[in-house]
Each structure stands twice: as structure tokens, then as C-alpha cells.
C-alpha positions as CSV (number, residue, x, y, z in Angstrom):
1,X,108.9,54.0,95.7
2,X,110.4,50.8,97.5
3,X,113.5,52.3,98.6
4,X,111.3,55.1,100.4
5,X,109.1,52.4,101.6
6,X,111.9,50.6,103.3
7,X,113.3,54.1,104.9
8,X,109.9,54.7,106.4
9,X,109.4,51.0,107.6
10,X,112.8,51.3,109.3
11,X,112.1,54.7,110.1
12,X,109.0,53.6,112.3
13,X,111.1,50.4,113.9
14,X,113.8,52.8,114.7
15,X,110.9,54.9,116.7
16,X,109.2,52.0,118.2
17,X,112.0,50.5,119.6
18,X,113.1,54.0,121.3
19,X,109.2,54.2,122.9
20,X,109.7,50.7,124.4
21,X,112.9,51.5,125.6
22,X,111.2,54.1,128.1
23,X,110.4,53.3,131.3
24,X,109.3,55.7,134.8
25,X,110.3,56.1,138.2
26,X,108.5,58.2,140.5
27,X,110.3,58.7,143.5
28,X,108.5,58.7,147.0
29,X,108.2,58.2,150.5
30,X,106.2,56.2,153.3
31,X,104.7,58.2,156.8
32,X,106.0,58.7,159.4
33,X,109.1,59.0,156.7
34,X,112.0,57.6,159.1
35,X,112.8,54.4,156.9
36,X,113.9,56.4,153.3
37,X,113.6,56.3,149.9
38,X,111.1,54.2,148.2
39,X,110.2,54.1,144.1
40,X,106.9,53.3,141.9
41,X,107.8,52.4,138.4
42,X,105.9,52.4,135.3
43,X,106.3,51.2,131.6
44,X,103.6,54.0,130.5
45,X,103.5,57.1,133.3
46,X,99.8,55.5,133.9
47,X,100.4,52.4,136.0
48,X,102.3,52.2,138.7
49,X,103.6,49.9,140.6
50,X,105.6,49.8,143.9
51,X,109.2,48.8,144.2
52,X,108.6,47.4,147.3
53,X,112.0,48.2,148.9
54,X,113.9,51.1,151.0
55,X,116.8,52.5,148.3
56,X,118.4,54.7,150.5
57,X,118.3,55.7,154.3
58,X,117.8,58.8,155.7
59,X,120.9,60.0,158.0
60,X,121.3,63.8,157.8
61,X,119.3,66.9,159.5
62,X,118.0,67.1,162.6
63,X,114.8,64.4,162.7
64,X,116.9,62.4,159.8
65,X,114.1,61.5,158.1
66,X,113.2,61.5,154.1
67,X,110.2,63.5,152.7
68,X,109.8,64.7,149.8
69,X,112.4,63.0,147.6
70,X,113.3,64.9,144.3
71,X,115.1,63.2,141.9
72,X,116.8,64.3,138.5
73,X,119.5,61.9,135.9
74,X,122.1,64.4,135.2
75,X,123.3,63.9,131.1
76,X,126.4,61.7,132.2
77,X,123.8,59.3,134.0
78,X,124.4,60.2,137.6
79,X,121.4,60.0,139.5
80,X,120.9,63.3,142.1
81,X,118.6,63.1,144.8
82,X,117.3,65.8,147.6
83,X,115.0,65.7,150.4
84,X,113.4,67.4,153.4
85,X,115.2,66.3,156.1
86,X,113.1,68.0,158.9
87,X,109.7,68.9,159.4
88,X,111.2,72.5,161.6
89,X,114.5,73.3,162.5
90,X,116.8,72.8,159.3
91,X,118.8,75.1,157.2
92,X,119.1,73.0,154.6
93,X,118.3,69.8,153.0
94,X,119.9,66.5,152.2
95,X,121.6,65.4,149.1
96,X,123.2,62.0,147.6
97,X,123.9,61.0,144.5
98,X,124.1,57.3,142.3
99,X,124.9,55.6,139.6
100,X,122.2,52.6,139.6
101,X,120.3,53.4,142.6
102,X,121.8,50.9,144.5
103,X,125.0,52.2,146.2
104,X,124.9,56.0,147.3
105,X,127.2,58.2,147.8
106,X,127.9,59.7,151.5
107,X,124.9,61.7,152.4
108,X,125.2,65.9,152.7
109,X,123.2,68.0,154.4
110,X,123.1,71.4,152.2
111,X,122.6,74.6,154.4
112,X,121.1,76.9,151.8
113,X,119.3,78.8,154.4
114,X,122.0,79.4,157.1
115,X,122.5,83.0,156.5
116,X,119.1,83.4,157.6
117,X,119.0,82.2,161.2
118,X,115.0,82.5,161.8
119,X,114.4,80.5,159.4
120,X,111.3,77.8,160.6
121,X,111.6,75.2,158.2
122,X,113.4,74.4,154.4
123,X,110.9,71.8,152.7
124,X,110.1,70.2,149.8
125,X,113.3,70.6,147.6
126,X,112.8,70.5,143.3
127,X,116.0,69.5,141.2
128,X,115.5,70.9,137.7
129,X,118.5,70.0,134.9
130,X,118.9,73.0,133.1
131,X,120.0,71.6,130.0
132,X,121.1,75.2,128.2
133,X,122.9,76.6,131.0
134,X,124.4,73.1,132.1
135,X,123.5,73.3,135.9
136,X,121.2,72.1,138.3
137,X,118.4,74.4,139.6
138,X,117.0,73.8,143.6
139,X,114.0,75.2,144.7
140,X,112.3,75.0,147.9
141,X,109.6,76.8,150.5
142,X,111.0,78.5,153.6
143,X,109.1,80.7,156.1
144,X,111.2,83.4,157.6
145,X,108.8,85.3,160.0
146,X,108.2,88.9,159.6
147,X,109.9,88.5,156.2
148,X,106.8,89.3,153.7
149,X,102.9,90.8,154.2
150,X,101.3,88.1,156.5
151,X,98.1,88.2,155.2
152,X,96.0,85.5,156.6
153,X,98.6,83.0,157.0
154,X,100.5,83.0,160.3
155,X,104.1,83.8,160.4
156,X,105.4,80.6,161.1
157,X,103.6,79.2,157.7
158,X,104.1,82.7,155.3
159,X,106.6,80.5,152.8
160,X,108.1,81.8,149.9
161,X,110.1,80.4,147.4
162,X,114.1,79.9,147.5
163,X,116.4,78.9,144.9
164,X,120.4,77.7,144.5
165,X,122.3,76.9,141.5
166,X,125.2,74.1,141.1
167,X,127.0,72.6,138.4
168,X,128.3,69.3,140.3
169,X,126.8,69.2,143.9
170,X,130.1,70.6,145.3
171,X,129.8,74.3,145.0
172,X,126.4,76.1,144.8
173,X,125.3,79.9,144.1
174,X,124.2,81.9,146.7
175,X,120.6,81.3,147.8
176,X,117.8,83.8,146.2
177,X,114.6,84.5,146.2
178,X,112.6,82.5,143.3
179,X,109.4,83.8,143.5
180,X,106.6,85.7,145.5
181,X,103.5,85.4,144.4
182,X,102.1,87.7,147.2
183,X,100.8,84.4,149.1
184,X,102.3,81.5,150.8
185,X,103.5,79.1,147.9
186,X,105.2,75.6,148.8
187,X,105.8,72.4,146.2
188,X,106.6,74.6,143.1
189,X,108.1,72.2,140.0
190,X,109.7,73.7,136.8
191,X,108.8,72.4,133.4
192,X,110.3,73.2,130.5
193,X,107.9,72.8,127.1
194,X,110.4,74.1,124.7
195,X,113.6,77.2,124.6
196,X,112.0,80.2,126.3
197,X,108.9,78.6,127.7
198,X,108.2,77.4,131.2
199,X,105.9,76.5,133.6
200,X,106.0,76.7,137.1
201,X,103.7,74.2,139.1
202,X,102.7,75.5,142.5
203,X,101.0,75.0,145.6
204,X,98.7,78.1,146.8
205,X,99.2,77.1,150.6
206,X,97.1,80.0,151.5
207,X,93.6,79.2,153.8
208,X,91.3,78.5,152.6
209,X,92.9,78.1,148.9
210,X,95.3,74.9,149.6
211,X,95.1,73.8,145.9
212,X,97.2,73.7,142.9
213,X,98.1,76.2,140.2
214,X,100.8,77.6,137.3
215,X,103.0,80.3,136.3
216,X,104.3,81.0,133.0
217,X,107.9,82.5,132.4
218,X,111.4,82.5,129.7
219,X,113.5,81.2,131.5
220,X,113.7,78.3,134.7
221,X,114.6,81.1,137.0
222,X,111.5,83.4,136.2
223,X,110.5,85.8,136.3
224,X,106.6,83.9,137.0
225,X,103.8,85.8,135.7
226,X,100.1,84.8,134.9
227,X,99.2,82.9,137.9
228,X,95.9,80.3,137.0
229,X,93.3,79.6,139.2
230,X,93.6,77.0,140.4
231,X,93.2,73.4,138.7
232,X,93.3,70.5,141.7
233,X,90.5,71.0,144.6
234,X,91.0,72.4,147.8
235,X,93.4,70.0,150.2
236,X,95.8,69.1,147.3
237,X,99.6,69.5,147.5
238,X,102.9,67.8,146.1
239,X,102.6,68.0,142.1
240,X,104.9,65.8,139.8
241,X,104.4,65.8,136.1
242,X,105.4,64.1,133.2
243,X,105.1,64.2,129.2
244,X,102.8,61.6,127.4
245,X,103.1,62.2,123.6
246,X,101.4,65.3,123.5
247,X,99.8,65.9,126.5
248,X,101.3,66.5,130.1
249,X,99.7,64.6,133.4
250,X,100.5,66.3,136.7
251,X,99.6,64.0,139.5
252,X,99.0,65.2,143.0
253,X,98.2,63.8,146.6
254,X,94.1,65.1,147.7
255,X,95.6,64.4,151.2
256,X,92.1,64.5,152.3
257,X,90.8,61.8,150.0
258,X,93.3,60.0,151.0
259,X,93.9,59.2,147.1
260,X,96.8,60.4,144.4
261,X,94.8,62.4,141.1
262,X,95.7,63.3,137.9
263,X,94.6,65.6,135.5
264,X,95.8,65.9,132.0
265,X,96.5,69.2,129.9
266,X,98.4,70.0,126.7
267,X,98.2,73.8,127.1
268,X,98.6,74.3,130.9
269,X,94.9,76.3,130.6
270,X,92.6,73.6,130.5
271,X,92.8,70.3,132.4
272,X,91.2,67.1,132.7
273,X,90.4,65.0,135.5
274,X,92.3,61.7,134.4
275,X,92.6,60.3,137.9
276,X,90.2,56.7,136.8
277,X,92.7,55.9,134.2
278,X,95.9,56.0,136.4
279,X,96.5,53.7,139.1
280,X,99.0,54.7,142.2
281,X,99.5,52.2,145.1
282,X,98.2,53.0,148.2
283,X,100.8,55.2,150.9
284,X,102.5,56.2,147.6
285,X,103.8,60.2,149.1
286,X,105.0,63.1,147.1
287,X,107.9,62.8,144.5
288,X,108.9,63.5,141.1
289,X,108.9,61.0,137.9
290,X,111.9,60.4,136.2
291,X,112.0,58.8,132.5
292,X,114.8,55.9,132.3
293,X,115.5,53.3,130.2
294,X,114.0,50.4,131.1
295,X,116.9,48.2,131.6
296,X,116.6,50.3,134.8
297,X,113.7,49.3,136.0
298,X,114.5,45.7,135.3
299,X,117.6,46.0,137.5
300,X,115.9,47.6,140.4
301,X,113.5,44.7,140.0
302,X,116.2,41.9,140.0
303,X,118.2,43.2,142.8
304,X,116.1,44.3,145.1
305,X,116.8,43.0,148.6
């Protein structure tokens, strides 16, 4: 009986020293989105708090500015980073990658969508590590006029969403179509809740919808069946989520409250409003939340200028 005491007592040190290891970042951006890459961090994906500092400048695309910021660590530690770099006009988006967040390598713009000349606008690219295939999943909205049904939405704002493959940043598959829900969908995020089980996040961008939803598929790249109604309010956009024990929280911007909310769920079917026990600072704009160690955080914290 005491030796299997002492294996559960170390047992439960061994777990709570790998919970207060963990640490947040959640990446983001200011408006008007000229000045770059900004970060919150958190010690428990509830409380955040704002870096305080510009990590990286914007330099590629045609308006060279930084909305959007997506942010995965790849499994040898490399930080990868994309962006909108253009409200209209680009093909692509940008990419840089780095080690500590600090120094970053020379900035790329990617032109996924030059092979489609008409193309209005590439915004609001997702990086997802796909951990069984070993490669890195992009997704983002385009509007290619004339492409799909129109609907209600007017040609110039009928997106759909795109998708690319890489398995270093250097070479990437050609561009496809990831899904088409039979409505303009932007800020779609993939989240994978165990082998074969996936959730897509979206944004119905449709009028008067303009709220959030989910998709349910096998595999990262779809197919996406089962669409929810939706779970934000109207006037909602840019979803992140992140796993809490044994529940999920997806926070969003309600651009016209002018606040960030969060709802919690542990089935993607029923959600809670959450957003009075969170706390986001003020001009905080859409990105993604990365777990890291927190010797991370406590760098970024030390050497910020």
C-alpha cells in the first residue's frame, strides 16, 4: 500500500508540474493594422494580458499591412506565422517563420491564388499542424466573381473556402477548394478532438446571418457535413479556440459591441456564454491561441523592447 501511495503522489506532482508548465499566446493585431504583429498571453486561456509590443513588421503584399495573424509551433519548435496582407488586390498572403519570436525570418508573400487572376481578395489565412500526415494545412476565404450561385451576396463578397498543403514552407500543393457550404463562408479554423474527428469553425458571412457556426468531418481536409446554427449573435467574426481540461472556449470579436466573447462547449452542440469570466484587453483583433511553455512567455516578457 505505501509503495502505491508514493507512485500516485509522484504520479500527481509529475501532472502538476506539466499544467504549470503551460502557458498561451494568442496572436493579434491593432487597426488600422500597418504597425504588425502584436501578442496577449495567458497562464490559464481565461486572462489575458497584452504584450505590449510590435513582434514583427508587416513588409509584403500590396498595402503591407498585418491582419489576421495565424500562428502554429511546428513539432521541432519553429514558430510559423501567416497573415492577410491586403484588404483587395492580393494573390496570396504573407508568411515568416521563428524560433523565439524575436528574430524572423525574411518575410514571403505566398501566391496561392495566382492562377486565378479575378480573384478580389485572399483573407484571413488558418495554419493547422496536421500531426498524422506531418504537414501544414492553410486555409483561407477568396471571392472569385461569377465563380459560385450569388445568392444574396454580391459578387465581389461570394467567398469560398481555399486550401494548400506544405511540409516546410518551401514547396506547397496546389491550391483547392476546401469547402462550400452553398453561402459565403470566411474565418473557418480546424480542430481536431481526437483520430477521425474534426471540427470546422466558420463564419456564415451571408446578410443578414453574419454569425458563427461548425462543421463536422474525418479528416482536416473534409469533407464538412452537418452545418449548426449558429452559436455567436449576428455581427460576430474571427473565431480562435482552445482546450481547457474538458471543455473547449472559442472566443470571437461582436465587432459591433465593440467587445471579444466566449462561449464554452464540450460537445460542439451546446454552448455557453462564458464571456464574464474571460477578460481580453481592449483593441485586442482576430488571431489564433497557441499553448507554449511558459518559459516562453517569460522571455517575451523580459525582452521586450
Amino acid at each position: 500500500m505505501r509503495l502505491k501511495s508514493v507512485i500516485i503522489y509522484c504520479s500527481l506532482l509529475i501532472f502538476l508540474a506539466s499544467c504549470s508548465s503551460k502557458a498561451y499566446l494568442f496572436t493579434s493585431f491593432h487597426e488600422p493594422a500597418n504597425e504588425g504583429l502584436r501578442m496577449l498571453y495567458s497562464y490559464d486561456g481565461r486572462n489575458w494580458n497584452d504584450l505590449d509590443t510590435v513582434l514583427l513588421q508587416p513588409k509584403v503584399g500590396n498595402q503591407k499591412v498585418m491582419r489576421d495573424p495565424s500562428m502554429v509551433q511546428g513539432p521541432d519548435g519553429t514558430f510559423h506565422l501567416v497573415w492577410t496582407s491586403s484588404w483587395r488586390g492580393d494573390l496570396g498572403f504573407g508568411y515568416a517563420s521563428s524560433n523565439d519570436l524575436f528574430n524572423w525570418s525574411e518575410q514571403q508573400f505566398v501566391p496561392v491564388m495566382k492562377h486565378e487572376r479575378t480573384t478580389v481578395n485572399t483573407w484571413a489565412p488558418e495554419l493547422f499542424y496536421d500531426d498524422e500526415q506531418k504537414q501544414y494545412i492553410i486555409i483561407w476565404a477568396s471571392c472569385i466573381p461569377g465563380r459560385f450561385e450569388r445568392g444574396i451576396e454580391e459578387d465581389s463578397n461570394n467567398h469560398r473556402m481555399y486550401v494548400t498543403t506544405t511540409p516546410d514552407f518551401r514547396t506547397f500543393s496546389d491550391t483547392k477548394l476546401f469547402i462550400d457550404p452553398k453561402f459565403s463562408v470566411i474565418d473557418a479554423v480546424i480542430v481536431k478532438r481526437k483520430k477521425d474527428d474534426y471540427v470546422l469553425v466558420l463564419k456564415d458571412n451571408t446578410r443578414p446571418e453574419r454569425n458563427i457556426k461548425v462543421a463536422f468531418g474525418n479528416s482536416p481536409l473534409g469533407p464538412w457535413k452537418n452545418i449548426s446554427k449558429p452559436f455567436s449573435d449576428n455581427f460576430t467574426e474571427g473565431p480562435a479556440i482552445v482546450k481547457l481540461k474538458d471543455e473547449w472556449l472559442i472566443y470571437f470579436d461582436s465587432y459591433r459591441k465593440k467587445i471579444y466573447e466566449a462561449v464554452a462547449t464540450k460537445d460542439f452542440i451546446s454552448f455557453q456564454n462564458v464571456t464574464t469570466t474571460v477578460r481580453v484587453p481592449e483593441g485586442h483583433k482576430h488571431g489564433t491561441i497557441v499553448p507554449v511553455k511558459k518559459k516562453v512567455v517569460k522571455k517575451l516578457l523580459k525582452n521586450k523592447q
